[in-house]
mmCIF file as Biopython writes it, N, C-alpha, C and O atoms, coordinates in Angstrom:
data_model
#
loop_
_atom_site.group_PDB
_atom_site.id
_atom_site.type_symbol
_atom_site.label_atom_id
_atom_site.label_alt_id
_atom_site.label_comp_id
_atom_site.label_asym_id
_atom_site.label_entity_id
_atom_site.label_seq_id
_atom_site.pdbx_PDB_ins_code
_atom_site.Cartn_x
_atom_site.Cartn_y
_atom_site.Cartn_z
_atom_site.occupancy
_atom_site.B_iso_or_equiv
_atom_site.auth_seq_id
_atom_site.auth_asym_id
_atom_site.pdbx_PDB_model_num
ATOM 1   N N  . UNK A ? 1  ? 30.220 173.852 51.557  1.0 0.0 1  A 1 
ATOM 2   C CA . UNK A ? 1  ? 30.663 172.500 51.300  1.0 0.0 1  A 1 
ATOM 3   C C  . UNK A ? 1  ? 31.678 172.048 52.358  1.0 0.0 1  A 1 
ATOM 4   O O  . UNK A ? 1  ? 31.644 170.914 52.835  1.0 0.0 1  A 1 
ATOM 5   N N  . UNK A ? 2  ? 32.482 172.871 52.670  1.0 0.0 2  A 1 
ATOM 6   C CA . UNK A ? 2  ? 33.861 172.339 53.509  1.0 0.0 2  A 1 
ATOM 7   C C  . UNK A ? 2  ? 33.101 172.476 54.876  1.0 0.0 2  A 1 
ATOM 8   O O  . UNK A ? 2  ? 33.208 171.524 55.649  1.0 0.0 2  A 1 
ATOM 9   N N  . UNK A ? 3  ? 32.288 173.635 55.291  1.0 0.0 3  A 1 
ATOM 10  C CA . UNK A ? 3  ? 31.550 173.443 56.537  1.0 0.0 3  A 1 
ATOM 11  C C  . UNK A ? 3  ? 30.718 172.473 56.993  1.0 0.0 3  A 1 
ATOM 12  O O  . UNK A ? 3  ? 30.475 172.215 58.172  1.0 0.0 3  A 1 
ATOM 13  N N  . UNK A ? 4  ? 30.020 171.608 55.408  1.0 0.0 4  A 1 
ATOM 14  C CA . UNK A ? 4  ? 29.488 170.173 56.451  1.0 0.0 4  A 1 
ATOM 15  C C  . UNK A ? 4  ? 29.648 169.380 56.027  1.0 0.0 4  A 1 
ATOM 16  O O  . UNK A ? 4  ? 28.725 168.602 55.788  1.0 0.0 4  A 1 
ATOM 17  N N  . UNK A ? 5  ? 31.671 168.975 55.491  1.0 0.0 5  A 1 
ATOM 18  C CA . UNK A ? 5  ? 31.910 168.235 55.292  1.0 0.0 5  A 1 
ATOM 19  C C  . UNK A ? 5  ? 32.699 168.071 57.209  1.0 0.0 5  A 1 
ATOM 20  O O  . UNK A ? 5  ? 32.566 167.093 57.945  1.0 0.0 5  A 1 
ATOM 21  N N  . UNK A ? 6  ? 33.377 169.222 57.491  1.0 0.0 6  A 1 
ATOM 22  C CA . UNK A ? 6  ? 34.083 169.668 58.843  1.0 0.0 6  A 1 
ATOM 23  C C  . UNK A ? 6  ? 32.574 168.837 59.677  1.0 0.0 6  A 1 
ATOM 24  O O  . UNK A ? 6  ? 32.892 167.716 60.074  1.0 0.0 6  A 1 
ATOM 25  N N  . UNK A ? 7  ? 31.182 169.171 59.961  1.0 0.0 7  A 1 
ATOM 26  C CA . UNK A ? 7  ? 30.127 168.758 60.384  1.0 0.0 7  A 1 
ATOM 27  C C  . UNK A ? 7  ? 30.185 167.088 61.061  1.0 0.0 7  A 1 
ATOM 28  O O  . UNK A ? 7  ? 30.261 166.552 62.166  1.0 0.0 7  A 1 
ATOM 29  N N  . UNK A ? 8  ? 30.092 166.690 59.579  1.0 0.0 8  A 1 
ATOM 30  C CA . UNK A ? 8  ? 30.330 165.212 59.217  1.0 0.0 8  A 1 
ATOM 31  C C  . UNK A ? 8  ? 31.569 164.945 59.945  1.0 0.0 8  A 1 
ATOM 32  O O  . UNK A ? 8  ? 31.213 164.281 60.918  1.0 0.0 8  A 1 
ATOM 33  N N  . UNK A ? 9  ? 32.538 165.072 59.979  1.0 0.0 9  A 1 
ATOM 34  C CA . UNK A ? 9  ? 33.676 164.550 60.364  1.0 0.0 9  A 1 
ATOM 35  C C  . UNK A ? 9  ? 33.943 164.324 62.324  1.0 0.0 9  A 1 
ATOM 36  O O  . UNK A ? 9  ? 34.316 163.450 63.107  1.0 0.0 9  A 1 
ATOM 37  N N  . UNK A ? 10 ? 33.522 165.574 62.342  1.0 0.0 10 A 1 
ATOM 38  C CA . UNK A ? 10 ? 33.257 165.787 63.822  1.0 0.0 10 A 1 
ATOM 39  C C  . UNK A ? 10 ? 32.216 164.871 64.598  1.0 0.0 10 A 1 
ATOM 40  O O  . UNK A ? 10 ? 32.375 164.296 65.675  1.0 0.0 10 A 1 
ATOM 41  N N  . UNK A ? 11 ? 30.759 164.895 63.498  1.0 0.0 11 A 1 
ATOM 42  C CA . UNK A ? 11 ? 29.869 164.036 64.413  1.0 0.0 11 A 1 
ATOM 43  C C  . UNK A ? 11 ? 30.635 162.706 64.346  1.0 0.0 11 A 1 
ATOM 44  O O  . UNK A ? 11 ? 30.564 161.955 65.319  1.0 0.0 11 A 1 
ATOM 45  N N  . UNK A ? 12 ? 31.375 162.351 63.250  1.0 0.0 12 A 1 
ATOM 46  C CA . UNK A ? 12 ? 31.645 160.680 63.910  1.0 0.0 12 A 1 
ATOM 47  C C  . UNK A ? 12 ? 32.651 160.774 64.413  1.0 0.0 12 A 1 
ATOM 48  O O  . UNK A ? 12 ? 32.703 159.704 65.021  1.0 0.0 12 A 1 
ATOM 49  N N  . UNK A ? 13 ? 33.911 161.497 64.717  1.0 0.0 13 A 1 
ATOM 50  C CA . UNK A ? 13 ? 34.722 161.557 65.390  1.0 0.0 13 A 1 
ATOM 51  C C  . UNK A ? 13 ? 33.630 161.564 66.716  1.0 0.0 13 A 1 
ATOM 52  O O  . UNK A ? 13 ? 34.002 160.640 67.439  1.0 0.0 13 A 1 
ATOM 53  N N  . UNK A ? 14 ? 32.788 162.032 67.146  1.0 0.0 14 A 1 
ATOM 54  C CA . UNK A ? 14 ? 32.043 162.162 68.922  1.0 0.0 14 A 1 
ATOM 55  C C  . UNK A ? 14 ? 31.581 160.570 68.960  1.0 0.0 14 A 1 
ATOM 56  O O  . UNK A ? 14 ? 31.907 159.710 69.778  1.0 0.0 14 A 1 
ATOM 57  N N  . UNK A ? 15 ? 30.629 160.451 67.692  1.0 0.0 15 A 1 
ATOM 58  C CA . UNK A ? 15 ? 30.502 158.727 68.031  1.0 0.0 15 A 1 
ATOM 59  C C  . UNK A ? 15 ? 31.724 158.031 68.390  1.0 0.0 15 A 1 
ATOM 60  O O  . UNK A ? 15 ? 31.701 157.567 69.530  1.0 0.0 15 A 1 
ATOM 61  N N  . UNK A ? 16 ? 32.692 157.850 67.781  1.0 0.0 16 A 1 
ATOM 62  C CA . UNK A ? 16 ? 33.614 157.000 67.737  1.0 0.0 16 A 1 
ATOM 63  C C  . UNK A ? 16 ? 34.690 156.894 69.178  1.0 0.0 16 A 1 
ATOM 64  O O  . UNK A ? 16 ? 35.529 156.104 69.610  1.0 0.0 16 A 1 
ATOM 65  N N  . UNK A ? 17 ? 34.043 158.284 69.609  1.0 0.0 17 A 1 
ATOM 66  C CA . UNK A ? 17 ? 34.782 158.199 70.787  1.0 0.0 17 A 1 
ATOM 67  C C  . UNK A ? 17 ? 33.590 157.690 71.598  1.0 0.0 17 A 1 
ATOM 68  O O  . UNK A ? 17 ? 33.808 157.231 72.720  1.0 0.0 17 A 1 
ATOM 69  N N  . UNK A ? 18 ? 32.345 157.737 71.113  1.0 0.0 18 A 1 
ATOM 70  C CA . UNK A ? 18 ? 31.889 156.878 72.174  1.0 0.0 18 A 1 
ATOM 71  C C  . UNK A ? 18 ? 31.713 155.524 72.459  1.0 0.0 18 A 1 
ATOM 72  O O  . UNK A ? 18 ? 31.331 155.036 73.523  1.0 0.0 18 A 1 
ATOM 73  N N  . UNK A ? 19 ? 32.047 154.909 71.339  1.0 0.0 19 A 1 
ATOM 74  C CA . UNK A ? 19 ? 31.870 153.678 70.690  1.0 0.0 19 A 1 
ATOM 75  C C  . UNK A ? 19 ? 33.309 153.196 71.768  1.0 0.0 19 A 1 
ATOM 76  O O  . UNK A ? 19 ? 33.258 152.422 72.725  1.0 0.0 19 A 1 
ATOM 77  N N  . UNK A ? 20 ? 34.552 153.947 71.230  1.0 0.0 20 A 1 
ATOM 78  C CA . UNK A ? 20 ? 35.627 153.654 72.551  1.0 0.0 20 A 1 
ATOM 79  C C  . UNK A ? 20 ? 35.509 153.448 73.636  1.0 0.0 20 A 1 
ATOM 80  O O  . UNK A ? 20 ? 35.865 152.445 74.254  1.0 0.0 20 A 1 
ATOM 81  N N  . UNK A ? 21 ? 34.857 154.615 74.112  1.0 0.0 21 A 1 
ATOM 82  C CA . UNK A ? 21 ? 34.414 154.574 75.436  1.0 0.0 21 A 1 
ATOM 83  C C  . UNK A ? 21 ? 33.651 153.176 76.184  1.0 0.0 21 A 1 
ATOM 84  O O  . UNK A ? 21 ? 33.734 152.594 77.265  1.0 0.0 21 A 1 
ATOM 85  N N  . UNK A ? 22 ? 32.858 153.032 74.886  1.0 0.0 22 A 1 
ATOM 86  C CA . UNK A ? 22 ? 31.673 151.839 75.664  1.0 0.0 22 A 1 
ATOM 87  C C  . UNK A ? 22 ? 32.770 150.231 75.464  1.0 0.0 22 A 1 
ATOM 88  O O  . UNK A ? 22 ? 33.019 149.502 76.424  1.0 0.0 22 A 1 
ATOM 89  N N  . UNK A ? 23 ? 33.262 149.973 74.083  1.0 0.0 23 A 1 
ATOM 90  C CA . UNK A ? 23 ? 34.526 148.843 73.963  1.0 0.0 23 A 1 
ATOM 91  C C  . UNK A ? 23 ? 35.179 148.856 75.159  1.0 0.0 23 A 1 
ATOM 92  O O  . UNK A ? 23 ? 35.174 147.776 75.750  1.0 0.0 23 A 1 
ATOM 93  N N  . UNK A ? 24 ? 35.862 149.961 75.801  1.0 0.0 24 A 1 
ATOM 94  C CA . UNK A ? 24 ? 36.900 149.795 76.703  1.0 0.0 24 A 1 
ATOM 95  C C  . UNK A ? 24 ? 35.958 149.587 78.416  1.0 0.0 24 A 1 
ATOM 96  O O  . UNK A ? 24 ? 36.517 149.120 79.408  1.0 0.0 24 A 1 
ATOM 97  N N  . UNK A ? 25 ? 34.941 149.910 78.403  1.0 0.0 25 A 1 
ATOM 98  C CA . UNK A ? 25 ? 34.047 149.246 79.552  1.0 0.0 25 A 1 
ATOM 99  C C  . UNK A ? 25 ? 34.156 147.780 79.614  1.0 0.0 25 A 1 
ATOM 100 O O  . UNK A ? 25 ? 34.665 147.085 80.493  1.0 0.0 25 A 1 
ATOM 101 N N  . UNK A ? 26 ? 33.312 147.283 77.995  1.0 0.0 26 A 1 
ATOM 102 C CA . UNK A ? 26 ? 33.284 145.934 78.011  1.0 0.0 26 A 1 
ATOM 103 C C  . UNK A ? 26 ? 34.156 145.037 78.109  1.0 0.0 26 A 1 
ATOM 104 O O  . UNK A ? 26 ? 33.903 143.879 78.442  1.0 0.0 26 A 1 
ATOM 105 N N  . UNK A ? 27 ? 36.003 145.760 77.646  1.0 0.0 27 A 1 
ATOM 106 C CA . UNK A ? 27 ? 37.006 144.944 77.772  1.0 0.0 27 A 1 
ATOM 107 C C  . UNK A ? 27 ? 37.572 144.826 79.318  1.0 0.0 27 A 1 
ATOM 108 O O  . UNK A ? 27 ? 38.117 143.836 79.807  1.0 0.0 27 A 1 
ATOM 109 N N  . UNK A ? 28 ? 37.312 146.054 79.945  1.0 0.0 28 A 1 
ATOM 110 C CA . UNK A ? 28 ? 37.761 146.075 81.499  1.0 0.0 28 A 1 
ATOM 111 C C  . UNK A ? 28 ? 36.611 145.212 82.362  1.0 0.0 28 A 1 
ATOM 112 O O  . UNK A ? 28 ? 37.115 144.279 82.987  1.0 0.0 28 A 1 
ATOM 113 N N  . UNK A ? 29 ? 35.770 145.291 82.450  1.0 0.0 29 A 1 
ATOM 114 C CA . UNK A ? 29 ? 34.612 143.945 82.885  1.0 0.0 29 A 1 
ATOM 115 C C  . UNK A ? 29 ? 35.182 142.888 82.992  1.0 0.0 29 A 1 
ATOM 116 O O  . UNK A ? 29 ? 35.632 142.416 84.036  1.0 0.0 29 A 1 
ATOM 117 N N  . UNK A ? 30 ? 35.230 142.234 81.502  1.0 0.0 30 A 1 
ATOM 118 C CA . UNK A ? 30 ? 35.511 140.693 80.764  1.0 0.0 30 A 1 
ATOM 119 C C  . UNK A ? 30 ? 37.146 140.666 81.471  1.0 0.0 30 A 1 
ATOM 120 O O  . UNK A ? 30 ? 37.408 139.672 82.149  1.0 0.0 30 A 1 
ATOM 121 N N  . UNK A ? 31 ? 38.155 141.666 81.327  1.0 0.0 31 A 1 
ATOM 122 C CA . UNK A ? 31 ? 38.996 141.475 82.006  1.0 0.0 31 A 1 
ATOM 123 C C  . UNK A ? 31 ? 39.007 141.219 83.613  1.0 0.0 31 A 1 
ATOM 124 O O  . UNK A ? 31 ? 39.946 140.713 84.228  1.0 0.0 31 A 1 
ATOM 125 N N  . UNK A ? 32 ? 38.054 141.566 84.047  1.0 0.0 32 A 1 
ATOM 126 C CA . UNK A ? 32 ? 38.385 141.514 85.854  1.0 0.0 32 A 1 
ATOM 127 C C  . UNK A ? 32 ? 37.449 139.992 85.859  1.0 0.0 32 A 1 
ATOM 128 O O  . UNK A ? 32 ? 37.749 139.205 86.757  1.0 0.0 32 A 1 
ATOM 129 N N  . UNK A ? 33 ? 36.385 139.591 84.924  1.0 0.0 33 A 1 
ATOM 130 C CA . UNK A ? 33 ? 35.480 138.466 84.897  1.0 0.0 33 A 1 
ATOM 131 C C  . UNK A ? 33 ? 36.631 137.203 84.892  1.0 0.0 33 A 1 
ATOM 132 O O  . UNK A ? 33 ? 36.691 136.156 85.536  1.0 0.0 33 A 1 
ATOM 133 N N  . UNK A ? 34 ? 37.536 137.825 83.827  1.0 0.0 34 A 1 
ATOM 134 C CA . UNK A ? 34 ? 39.027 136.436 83.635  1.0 0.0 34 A 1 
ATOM 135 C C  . UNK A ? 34 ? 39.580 136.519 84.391  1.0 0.0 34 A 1 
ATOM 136 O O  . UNK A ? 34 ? 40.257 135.503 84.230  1.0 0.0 34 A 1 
ATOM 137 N N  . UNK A ? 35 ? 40.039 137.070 85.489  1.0 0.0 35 A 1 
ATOM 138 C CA . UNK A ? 35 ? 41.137 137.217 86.600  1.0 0.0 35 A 1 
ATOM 139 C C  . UNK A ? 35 ? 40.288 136.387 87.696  1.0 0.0 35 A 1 
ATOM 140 O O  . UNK A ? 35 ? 40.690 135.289 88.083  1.0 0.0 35 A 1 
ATOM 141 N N  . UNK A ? 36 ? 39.160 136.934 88.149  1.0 0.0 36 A 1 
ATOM 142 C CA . UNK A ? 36 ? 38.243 135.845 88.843  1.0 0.0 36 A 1 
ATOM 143 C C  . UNK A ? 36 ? 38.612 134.173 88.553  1.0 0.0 36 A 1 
ATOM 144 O O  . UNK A ? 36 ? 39.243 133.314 89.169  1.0 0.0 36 A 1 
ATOM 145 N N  . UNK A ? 37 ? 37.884 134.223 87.315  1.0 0.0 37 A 1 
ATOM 146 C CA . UNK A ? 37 ? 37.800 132.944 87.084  1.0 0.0 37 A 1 
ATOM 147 C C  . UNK A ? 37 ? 39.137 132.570 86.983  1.0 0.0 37 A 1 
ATOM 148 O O  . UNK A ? 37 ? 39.071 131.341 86.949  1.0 0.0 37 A 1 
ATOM 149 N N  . UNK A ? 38 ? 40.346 132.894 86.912  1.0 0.0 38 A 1 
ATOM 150 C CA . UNK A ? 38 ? 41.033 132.433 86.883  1.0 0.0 38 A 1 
ATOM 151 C C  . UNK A ? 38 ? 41.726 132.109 88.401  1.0 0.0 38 A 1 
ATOM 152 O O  . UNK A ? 38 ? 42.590 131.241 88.521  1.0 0.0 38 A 1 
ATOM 153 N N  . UNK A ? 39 ? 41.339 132.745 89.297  1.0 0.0 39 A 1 
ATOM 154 C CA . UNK A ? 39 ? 41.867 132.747 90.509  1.0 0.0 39 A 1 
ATOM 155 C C  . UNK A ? 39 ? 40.813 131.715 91.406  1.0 0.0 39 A 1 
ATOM 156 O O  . UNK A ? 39 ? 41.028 131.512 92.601  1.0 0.0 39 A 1 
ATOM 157 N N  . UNK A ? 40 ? 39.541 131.031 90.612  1.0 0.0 40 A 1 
ATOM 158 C CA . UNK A ? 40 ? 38.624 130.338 91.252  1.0 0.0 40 A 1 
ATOM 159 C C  . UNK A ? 40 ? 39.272 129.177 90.307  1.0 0.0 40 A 1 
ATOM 160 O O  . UNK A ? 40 ? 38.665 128.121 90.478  1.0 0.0 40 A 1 
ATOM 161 N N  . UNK A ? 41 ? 40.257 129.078 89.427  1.0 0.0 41 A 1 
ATOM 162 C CA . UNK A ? 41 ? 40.643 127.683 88.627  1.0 0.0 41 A 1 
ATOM 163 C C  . UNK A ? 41 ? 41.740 127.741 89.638  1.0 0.0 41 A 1 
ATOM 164 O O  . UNK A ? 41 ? 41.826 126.675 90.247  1.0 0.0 41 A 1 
ATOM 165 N N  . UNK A ? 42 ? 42.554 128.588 89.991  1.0 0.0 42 A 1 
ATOM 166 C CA . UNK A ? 42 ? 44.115 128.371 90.712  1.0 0.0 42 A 1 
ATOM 167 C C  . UNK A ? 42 ? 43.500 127.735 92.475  1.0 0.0 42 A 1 
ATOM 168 O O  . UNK A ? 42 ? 44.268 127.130 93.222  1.0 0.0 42 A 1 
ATOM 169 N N  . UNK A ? 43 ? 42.073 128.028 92.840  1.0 0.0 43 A 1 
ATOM 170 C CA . UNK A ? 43 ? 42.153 127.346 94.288  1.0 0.0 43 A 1 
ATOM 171 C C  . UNK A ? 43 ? 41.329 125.927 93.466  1.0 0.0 43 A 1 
ATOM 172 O O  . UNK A ? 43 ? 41.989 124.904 93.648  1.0 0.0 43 A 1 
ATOM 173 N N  . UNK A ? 44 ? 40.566 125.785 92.964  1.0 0.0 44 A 1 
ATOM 174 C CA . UNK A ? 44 ? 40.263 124.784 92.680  1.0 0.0 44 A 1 
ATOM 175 C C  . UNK A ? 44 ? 41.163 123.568 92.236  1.0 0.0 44 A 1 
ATOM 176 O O  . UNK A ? 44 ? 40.826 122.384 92.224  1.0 0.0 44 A 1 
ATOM 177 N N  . UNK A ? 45 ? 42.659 124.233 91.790  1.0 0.0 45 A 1 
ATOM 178 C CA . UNK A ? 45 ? 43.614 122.667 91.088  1.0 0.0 45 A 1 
ATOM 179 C C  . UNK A ? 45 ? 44.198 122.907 92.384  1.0 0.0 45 A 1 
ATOM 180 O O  . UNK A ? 45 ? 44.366 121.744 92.752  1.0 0.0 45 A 1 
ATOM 181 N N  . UNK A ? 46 ? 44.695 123.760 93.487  1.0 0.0 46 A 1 
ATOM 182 C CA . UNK A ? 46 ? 45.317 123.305 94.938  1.0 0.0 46 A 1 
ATOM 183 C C  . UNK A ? 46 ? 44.320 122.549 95.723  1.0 0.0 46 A 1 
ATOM 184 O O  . UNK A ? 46 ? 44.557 121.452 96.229  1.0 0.0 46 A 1 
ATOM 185 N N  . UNK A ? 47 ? 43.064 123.251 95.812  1.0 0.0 47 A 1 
ATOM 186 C CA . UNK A ? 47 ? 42.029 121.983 96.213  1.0 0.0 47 A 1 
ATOM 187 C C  . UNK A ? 47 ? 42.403 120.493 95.759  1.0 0.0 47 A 1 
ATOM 188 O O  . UNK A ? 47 ? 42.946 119.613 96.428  1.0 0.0 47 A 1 
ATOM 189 N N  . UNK A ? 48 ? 42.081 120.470 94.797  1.0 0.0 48 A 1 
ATOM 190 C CA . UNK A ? 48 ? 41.974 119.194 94.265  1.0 0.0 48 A 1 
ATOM 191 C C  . UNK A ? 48 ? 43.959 118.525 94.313  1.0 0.0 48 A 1 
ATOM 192 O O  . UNK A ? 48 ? 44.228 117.324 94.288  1.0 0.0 48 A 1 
ATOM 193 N N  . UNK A ? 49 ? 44.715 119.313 94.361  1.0 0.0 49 A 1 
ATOM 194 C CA . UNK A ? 49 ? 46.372 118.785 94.797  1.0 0.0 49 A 1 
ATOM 195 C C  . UNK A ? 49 ? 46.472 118.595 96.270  1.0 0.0 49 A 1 
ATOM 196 O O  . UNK A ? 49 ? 47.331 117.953 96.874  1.0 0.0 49 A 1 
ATOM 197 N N  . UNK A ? 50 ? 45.519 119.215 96.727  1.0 0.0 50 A 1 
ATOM 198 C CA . UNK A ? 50 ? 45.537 118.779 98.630  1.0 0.0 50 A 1 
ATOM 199 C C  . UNK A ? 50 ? 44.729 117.594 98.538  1.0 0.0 50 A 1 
ATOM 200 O O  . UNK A ? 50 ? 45.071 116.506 99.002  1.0 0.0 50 A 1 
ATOM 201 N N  . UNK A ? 51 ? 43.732 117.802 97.977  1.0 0.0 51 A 1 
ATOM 202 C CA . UNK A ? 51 ? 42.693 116.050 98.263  1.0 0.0 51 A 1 
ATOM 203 C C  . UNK A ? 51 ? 43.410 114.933 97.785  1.0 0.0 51 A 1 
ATOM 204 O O  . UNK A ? 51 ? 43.255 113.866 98.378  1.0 0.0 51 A 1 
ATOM 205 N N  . UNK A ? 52 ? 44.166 114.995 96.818  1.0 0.0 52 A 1 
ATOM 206 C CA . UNK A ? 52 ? 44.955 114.131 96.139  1.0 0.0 52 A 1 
ATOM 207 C C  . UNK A ? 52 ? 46.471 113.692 97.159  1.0 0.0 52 A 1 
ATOM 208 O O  . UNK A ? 52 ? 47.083 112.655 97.415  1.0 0.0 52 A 1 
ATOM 209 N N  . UNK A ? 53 ? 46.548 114.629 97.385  1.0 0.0 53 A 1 
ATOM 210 C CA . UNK A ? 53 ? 47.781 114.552 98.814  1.0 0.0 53 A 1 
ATOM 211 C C  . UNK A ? 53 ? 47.034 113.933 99.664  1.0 0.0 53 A 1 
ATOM 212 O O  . UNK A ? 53 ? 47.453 112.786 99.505  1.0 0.0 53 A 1 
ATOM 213 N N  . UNK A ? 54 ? 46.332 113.872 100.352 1.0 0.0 54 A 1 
ATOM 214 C CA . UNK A ? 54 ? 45.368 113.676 101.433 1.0 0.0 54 A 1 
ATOM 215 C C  . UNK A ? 54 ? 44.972 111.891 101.184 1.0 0.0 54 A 1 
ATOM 216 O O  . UNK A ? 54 ? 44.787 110.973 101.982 1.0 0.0 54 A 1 
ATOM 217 N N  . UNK A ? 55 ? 44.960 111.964 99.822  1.0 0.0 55 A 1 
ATOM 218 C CA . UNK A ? 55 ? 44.263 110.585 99.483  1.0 0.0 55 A 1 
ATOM 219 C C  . UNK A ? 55 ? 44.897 109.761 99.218  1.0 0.0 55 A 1 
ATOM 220 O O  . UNK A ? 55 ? 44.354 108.658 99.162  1.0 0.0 55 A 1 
ATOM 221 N N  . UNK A ? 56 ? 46.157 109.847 98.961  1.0 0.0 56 A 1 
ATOM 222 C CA . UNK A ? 56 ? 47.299 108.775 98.547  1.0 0.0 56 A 1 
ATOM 223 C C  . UNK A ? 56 ? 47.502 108.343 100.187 1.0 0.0 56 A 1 
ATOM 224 O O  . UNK A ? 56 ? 47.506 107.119 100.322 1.0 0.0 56 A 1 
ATOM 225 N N  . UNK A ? 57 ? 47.703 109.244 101.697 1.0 0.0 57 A 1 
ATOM 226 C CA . UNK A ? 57 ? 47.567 108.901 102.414 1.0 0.0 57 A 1 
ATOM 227 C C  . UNK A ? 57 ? 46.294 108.254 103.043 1.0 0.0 57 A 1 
ATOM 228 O O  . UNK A ? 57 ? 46.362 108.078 104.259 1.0 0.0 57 A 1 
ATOM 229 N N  . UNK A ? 58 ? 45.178 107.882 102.437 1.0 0.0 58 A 1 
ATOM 230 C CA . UNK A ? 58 ? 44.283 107.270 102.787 1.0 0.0 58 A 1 
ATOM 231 C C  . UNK A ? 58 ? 43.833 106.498 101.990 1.0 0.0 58 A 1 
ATOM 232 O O  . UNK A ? 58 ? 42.760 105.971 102.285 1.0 0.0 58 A 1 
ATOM 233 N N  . UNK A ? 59 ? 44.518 106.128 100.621 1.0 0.0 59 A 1 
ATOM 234 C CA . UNK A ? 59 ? 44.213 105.499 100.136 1.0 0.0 59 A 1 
ATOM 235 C C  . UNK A ? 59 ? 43.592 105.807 98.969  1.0 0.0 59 A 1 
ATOM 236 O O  . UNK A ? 59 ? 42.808 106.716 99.242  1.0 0.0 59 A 1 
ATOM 237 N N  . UNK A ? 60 ? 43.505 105.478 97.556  1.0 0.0 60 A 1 
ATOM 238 C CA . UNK A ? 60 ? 43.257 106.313 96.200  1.0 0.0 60 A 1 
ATOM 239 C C  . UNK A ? 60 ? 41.539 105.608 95.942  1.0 0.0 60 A 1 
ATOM 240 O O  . UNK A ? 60 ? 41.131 104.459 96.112  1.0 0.0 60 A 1 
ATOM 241 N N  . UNK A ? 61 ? 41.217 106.172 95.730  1.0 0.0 61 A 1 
ATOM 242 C CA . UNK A ? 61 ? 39.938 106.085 95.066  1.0 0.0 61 A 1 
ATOM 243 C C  . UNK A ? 61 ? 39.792 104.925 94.518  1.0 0.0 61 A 1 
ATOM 244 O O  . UNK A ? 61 ? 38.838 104.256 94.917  1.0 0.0 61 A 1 
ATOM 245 N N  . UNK A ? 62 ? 40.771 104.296 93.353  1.0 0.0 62 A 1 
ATOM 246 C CA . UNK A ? 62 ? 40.652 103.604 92.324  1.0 0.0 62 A 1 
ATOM 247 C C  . UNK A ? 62 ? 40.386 102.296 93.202  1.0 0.0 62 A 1 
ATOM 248 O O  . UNK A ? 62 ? 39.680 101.338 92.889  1.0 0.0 62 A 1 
ATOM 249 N N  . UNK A ? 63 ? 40.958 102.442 94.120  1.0 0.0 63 A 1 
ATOM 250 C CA . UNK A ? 63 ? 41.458 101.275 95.312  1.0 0.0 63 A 1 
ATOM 251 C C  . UNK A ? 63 ? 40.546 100.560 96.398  1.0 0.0 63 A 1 
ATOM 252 O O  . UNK A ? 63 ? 40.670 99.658  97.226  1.0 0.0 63 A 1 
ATOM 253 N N  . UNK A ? 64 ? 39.203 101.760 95.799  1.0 0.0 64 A 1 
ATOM 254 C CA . UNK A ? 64 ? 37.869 101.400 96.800  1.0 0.0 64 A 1 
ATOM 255 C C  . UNK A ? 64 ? 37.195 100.627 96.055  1.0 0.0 64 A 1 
ATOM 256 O O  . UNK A ? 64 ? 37.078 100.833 94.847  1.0 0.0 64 A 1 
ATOM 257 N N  . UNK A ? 65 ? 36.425 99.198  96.934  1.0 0.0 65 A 1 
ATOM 258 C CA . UNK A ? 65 ? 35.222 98.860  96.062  1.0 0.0 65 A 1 
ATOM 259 C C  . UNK A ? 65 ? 33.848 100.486 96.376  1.0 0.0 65 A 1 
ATOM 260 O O  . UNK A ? 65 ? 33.831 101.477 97.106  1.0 0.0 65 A 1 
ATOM 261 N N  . UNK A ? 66 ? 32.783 99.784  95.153  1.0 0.0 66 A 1 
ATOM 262 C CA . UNK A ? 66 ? 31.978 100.904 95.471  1.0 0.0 66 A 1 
ATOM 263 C C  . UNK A ? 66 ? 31.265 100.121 96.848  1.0 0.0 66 A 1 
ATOM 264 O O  . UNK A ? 66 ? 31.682 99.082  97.360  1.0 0.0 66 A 1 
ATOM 265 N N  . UNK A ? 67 ? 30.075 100.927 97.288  1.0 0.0 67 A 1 
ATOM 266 C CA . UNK A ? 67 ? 29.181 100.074 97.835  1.0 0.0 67 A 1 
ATOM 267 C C  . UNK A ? 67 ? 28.243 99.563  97.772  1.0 0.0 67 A 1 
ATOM 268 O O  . UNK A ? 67 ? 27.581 99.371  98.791  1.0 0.0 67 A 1 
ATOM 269 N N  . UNK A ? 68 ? 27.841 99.163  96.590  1.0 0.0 68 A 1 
ATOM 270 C CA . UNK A ? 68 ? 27.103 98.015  96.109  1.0 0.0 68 A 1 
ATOM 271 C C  . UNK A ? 68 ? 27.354 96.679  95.702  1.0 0.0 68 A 1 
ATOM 272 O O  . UNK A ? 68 ? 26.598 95.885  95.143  1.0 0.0 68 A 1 
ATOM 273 N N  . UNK A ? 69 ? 29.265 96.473  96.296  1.0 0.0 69 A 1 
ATOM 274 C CA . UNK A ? 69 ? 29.359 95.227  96.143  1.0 0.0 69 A 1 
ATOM 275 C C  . UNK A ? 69 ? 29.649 94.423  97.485  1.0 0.0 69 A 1 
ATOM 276 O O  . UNK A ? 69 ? 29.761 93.198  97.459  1.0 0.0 69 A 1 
#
């Protein structure tokens, strides 16, 4: 009885470490996936703070007709 209850305990203790194993893949991924994207949002709002710099010296958008009039 105590030998495959010890059995039991062990096999899911091995799953569970594998189950860890595979969670902490998927969280280190998704983590380096957010650092990306987050470093493609940080050039994209200086992009867009240089064009905006750029454009007050040339003049704002709002300030253009289109060209269809």
């Amino acid at each position: 009885m105590i030998e495959s209850r010890l059995m039991e305990c062990e096999t899911k203790i091995a799953y569970q470490e594998e189950t860890l194993r595979v969670l902490n893949e998927v969280v280190t991924r998704q983590q380096n996936e957010i650092d990306q994207l987050k470093m493609a949002c940080r050039q994209l709002a200086e992009r867009i703070a240089r064009g905006s710099a750029e454009g007050a010296v040339k003049g704002s958008f709002a300030d253009e007709v289109p060209p269809h009039y």
